[in-house]
N, C-alpha and C positions, 0 to 999 in steps of 0.2 A: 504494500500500500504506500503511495508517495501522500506525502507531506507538503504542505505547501508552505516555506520560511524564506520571506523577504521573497525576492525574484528568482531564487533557485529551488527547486524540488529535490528533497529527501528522502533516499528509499527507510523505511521502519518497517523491520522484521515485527510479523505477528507474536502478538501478545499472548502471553499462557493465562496470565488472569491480570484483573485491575487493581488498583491500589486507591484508595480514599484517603485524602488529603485534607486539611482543613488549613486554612493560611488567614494568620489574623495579626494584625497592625497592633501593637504593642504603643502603650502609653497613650493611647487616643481614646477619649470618649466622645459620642458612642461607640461602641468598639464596630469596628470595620473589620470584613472575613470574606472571604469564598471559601467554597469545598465542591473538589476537584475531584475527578473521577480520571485516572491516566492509567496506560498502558503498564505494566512492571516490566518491563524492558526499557524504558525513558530513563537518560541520562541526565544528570546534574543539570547540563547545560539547557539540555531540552525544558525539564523543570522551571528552569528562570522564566528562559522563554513564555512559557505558557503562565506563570505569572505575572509577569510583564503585560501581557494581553489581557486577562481576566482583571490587573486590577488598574487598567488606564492608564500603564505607564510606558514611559518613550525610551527605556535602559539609557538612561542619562547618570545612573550614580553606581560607583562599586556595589559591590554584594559580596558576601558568602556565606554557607551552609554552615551548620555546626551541628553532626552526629555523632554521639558519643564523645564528646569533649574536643573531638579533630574537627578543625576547619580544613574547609573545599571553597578556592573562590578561584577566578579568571588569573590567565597569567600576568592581565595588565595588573591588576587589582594588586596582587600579590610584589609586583618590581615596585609598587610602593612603598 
């Protein structure tokens, strides 16, 4: 199944099952949230992405992940 990101197309191997998500803006009230229903083969990166989209945003600012104590963010983010 291709993907459609920016002007290029992405092929994504089929999913074995999905993964629910719930992403909520920290420090704001009223609190602000989506929950995300994704492939479990979607990467980190994919992750943002589809973030980014759901909550109106243009990736204008660093990011990164924090599982299990380890951060994951972009290689720009990180030469900071």
């Amino acid at each position: 199944m291709a993907k459609k990101r920016g002007p290029k197309m992405m092929w994504v191997p089929p999913a074995e099952k999905a993964i629910q998500f719930k992403v909520a803006l920290r420090y704001i009230r009223p609190l602000i949230w989506r929950r995300l229903l994704l492939p479990d083969n979607f990467t980190l990166g994919q992750l943002h992405d589809v973030i980014q989209v759901t909550m109106g945003w243009y990736n204008c600012h660093m990011h990164s992940f924090r599982i299990g104590g380890v951060y994951y963010t972009s290689q720009t983010a990180s030469e900071w």
